[in-house]
Every structure is written in C-alpha cells, then in structure tokens.
C-alpha positions in Angstrom: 167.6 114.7 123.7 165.8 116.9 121.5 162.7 115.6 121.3 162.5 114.9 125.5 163.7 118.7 125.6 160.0 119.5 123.7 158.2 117.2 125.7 159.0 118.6 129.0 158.6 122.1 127.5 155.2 121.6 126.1 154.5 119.5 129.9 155.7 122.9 131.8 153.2 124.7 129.0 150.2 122.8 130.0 150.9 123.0 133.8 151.4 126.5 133.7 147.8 126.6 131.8 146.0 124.6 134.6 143.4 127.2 135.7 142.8 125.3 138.8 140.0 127.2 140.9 138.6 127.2 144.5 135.9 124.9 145.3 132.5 126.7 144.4 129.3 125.4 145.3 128.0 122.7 142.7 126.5 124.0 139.6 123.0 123.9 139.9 120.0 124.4 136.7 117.6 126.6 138.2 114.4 123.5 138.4 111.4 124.7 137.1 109.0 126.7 139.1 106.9 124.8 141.6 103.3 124.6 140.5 101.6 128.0 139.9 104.4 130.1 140.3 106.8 132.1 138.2 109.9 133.5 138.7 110.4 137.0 139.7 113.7 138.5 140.8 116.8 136.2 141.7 120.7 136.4 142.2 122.4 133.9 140.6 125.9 135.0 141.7 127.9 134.3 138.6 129.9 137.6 138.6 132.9 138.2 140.8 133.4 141.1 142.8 131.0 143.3 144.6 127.5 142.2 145.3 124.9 143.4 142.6 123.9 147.3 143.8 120.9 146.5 141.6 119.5 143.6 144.0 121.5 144.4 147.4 122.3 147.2 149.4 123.4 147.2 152.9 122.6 147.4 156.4 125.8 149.5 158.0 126.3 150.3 161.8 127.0 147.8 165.1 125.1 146.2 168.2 122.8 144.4 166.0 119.7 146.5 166.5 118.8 145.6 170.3 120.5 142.3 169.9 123.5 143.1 171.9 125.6 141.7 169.0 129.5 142.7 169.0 130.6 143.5 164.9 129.9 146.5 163.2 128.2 146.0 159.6 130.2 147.2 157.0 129.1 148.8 153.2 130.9 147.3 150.1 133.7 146.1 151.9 135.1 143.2 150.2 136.3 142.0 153.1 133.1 141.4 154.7 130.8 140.6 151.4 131.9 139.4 148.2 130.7 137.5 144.7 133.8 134.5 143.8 133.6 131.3 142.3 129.7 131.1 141.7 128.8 132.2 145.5 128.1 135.3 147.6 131.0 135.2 150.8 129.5 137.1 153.9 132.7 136.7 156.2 132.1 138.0 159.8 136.4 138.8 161.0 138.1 139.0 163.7 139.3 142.9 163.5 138.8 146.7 164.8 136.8 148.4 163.3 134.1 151.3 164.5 134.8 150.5 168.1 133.9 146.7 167.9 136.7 144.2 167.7 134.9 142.1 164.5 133.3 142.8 161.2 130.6 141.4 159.5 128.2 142.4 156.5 124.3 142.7 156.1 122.9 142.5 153.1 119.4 143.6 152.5 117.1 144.1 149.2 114.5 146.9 150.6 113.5 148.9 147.1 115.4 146.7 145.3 113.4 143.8 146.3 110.3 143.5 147.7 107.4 141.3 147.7 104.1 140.3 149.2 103.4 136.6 149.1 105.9 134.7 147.9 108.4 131.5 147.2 111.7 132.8 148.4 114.4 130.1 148.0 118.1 130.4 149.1 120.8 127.6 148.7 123.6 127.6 150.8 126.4 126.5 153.5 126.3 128.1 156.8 129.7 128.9 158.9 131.2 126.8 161.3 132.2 128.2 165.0 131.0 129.1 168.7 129.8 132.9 168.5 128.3 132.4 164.6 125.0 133.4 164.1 124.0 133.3 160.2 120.5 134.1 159.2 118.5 134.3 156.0 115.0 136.2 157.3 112.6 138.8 155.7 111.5 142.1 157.1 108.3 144.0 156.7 109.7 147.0 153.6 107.7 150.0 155.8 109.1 153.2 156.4 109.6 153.9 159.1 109.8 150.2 159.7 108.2 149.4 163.5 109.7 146.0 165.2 107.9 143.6 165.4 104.2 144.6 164.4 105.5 144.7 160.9 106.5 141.3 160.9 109.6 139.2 160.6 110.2 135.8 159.2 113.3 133.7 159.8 113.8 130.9 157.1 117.0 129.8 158.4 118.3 130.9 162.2 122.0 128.8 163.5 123.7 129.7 166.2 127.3 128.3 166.3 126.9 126.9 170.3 124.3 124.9 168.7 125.6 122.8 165.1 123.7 121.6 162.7 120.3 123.0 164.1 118.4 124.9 162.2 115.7 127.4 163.4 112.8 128.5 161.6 110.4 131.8 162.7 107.9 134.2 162.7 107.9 137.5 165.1 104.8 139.6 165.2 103.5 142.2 168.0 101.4 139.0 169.2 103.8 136.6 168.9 107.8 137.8 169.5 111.0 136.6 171.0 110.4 139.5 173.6 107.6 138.5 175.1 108.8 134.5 174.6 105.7 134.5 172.7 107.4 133.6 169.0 106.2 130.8 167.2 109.0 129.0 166.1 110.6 125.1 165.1 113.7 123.7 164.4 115.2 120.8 162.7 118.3 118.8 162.8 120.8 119.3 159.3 124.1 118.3 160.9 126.0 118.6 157.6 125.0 122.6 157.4 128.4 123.9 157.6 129.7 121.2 155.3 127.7 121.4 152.0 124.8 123.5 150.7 121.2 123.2 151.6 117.8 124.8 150.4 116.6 127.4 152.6 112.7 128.0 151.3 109.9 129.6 153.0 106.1 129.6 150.9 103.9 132.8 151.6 100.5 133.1 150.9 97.9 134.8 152.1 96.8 132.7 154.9 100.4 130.4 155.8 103.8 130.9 156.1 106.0 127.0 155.7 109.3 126.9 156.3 111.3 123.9 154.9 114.9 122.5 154.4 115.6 120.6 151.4 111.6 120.4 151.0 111.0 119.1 154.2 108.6 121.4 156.1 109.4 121.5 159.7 107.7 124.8 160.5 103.9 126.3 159.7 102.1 129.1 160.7 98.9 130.3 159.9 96.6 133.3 159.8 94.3 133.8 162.6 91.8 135.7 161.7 90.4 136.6 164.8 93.4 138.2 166.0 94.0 140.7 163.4 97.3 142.2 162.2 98.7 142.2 165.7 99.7 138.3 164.9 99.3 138.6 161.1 101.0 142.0 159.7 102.3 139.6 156.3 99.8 141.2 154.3 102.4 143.8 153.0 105.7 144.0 151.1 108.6 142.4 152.8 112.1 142.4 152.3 115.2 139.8 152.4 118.2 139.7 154.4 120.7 137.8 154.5 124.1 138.3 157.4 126.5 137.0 159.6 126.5 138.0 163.4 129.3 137.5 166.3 127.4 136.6 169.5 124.8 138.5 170.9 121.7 137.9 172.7 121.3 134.2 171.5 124.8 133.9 169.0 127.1 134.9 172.2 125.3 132.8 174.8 128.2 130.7 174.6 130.6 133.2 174.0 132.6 133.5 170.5 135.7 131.5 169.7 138.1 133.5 168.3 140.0 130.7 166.6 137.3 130.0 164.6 136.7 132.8 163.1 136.4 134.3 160.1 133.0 133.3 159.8 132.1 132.3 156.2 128.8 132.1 154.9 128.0 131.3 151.5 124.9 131.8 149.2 125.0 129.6 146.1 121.7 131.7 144.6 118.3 133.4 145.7 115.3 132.5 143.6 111.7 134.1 144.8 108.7 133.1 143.2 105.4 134.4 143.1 101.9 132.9 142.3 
C-alpha cells in the first residue's frame, strides 16, 4: 500500500510538471543567405510580451488611411499585438474602441528599419474570416511620406471574402489602385490560414519579384523611360505588417462577426541585402 501510495505521488509530481504549451509555429534554422546577400536586420520573435520597440513601432489612429476601413489601430496594446510561443499575434477584435466597433494593430519599422534594395522575407499564417484583410507591404521611409509617388509594395495582400488567394503589388503615381492602373498578380495557397508560408519579395535596382514559398508569381520591372513616376524604389522603404476589418476591398463582402478575432501570426522577418 506504501509503495502504490509513492507511485501515485511521484505520478501526480510529474503531471503537475507537464509544461504543456500552445502550438507555436515550427521551429525553423534561419537557411543560409541566398547567393550574394547577407543578413541585415531580422525579428526572430523568441521573447514574450511586447513587440521589440527597437525594431517596431506603431501606426495608431482609424479609417485605414483613405481605405474606408472600420478598426482603430492601437499602440502597445497587448490585446491587439503581442510576442507568445515563438510568434508575433496581430489580433484585429471585435470591441469599442475610439469610436469604431473593432481593434486592430499596425506595426511599422520606419527609423528602425529601413532599406533600399533588399531580400525581405516573412514566414507566417494569415487569419481566417469574411472582413480580414492581413497584409505584409513596404512603404517608401520619406517625410513627409506622399501616397503613392513614393512607392508601395505589397508582398502578401488576403482578403477574407477571398481564401487562400494571395495578392502580390506594386503602387506608384503611374501605376496605382486609384487610377486601376496597379500592376499586380496573385496566386492560389489555400492552406494560408492553416499553416505558415514564406512571404519574400527580391529588390534590386531594376526588378521587384514577389514569391510564395519560392515560387514567383509576380515581377515588375524598371522602365526607364518613364522615370520615377512608375519607379520611385530607388529610396529607403519601410515594412509593415497589420490586420484590417473590411474596408474598400477587405469589407466588400462585409465582416463576419463570428469569426473574429482576427489572428495573424509572424513566425520571423529576415531582410537581406546584396
């Protein structure tokens, strides 16, 4: 009786010392650098709690900037944007907040992080529901910043109406959603809300790609004879990454309230340079 009493003793023990954790995105050895580059800044996101103020800061007000959207971006919220388990959470909720009904983070590196041609890489799992719209793009780092002659590049676009299709873009003052003038591709990755992918876009001075996975489904080049107007990526540019409820394109469907919140997750950032 003794010795079944210590058993089930040290059995409670080792139970009790089960440090079972949330899923986290699978460990991944950063590979080495693609031919002729280095690495120059990343985010590995192996330290829980507020993203890194030395990488991100954040973009913090509501309607999306002329994109009609309907949260209000929050600063170092945790609610909204968070490190846990090995991933960076941007969770867009359902919730008041500054006059809008949901809430939502943008996180942006300007000063912190910016770089003229370059390998940016971004792994990670996009959320799941009607009204989502995730993005992982790059602004041009001016100041005052003018929309769009200094240029915009969308390495990964997804609109929740629209699953598992991805959307890759350029915006320039030649070439701009505006006008319907953008260049612009897309591809089909129906798991995208189910496991992680690779985000990359490869800047040089004369071609933008845009891949999945390394699967290039989007190029555009420099056209020389038009100038800056459709080639201003010959300056410092910036990342962002965010979550948006509806909007112009995200809300063209409308937003599902059941579905929300909105999770996106970001495994790690690498950027490379020649």
């Amino acid at each position: 009786m003794l010795l079944r009493t210590i058993s089930l003793v040290v059995l409670v023990a080792a139970l009790a010392c089960d440090d079972t954790k949330a899923p986290t995105a699978p460990a991944q050895t950063p590979a080495p650098p693609p031919g002729g580059y280095r690495l120059v800044w990343s985010d590995e996101f192996d330290r829980d709690g507020a993203p890194d103020p030395a990488h991100w800061s954040y973009d913090v007000g509501g309607g999306g900037w002329g994109n009609n959207e309907l949260q209000f971006y929050t600063s170092d919220r945790r609610d909204n944007a968070r490190v846990e388990h090995g991933s960076l959470i941007i969770e867009a909720r359902r919730e008041p907040w500054e006059n809008r009904s949901y809430t939502s983070a943008r996180l942006v590196t300007k000063g912190k992080g910016d770089w003229t041609y370059a390998r940016i890489e971004v792994r990670a799992k996009l959320p799941r529901g009607r009204g989502s719209w995730p993005a992982i793009w790059t602004l041009g780092s001016t100041t005052p910043f003018r929309w769009p002659d200094d240029g915009e590049i969308d390495i990964m676009e997804h609109v929740g109406f629209d699953p598992g299709v991805i959307h890759g873009s350029v915006h320039t003052q030649r070439y701009n959603h505006v006008q319907g003038t953008q260049k612009t591709a897309a591809t089909a990755v129906p798991d995208a809300m189910d496991g992680f992918h690779t985000y990359v876009t490869e800047w040089t001075a004369d071609r933008i790609q845009i891949s999945v996975d390394g699967r290039v489904y989007f190029e555009f080049a420099r056209e020389p004879q038009n100038g800056r107007a459709a080639w201003p990526f010959d300056g410092p540019q910036h990342l962002l990454l965010n979550v948006a409820v509806g909007g112009n394109w995200g809300g063209q469907q409308g937003v599902d309230d059941a579905t929300l919140p909105y999770r996106f997750e970001i495994d790690y950032v690498r950027v490379y340079q020649q």
